[in-house]
Every structure is written in C-alpha cells, then in structure tokens.
C-alpha positions, -999 to +999 in steps of 0.1 A: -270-592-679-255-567-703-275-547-730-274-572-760-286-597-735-312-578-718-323-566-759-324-598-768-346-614-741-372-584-746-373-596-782-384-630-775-409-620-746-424-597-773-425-628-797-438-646-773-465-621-767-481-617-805-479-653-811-501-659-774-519-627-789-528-648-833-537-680-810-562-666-789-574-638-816-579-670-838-602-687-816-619-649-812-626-647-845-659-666-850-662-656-891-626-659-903-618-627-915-585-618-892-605-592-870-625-594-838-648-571-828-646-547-801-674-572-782-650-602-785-624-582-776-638-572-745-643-606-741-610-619-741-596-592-718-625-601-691-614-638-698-577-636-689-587-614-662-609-642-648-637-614-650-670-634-648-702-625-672-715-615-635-691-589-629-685-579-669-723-567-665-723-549-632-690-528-645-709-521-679 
C-alpha cells in the first residue's frame, strides 16, 4: 500500500467513524436539539464498552 492508498483508506475509516458517531448521538439525543449531555454521553461510552449500570456506579 503506498501513501495515496494508505491516505485514502484513513479517509473512509474517519467517515465511517462520524457517521457511526450522528447515528448513535441521534438516538442520544432525547430533546432534539443536536447535543447530548455529558450524562448521555457517559452513557454511550459505558454502552459500547459493555459497561453495565452495576459497574458505571461502583467506578463513579
């Protein structure tokens, strides 16, 4: 794989990445607005972790 190949394939794993990122920060964002709170943010990370609620309030 040279350069333009390697720069390329970066590109579409990091357009890959924010579009994963919009879907699940749409189903984060209970009111709508484009944002999630720090709390659902948290959330999400413990989530795709496979972090229970269990172990999310031990670490806390």
């Amino acid at each position: 794989m040279d350069a333009l190949q390697f720069s390329k394939l970066r590109r579409r794993i990091r357009g890959m990445t924010i579009r994963l990122a919009r879907q699940i920060m749409k189903i984060a964002d209970t009111n709508g607005d484009g944002h999630i709170s720090v709390d659902e943010a948290q959330a999400i990370a413990f989530e795709q972790e496979g972090i229970g609620a269990g172990a999310r309030s031990q670490s806390e």
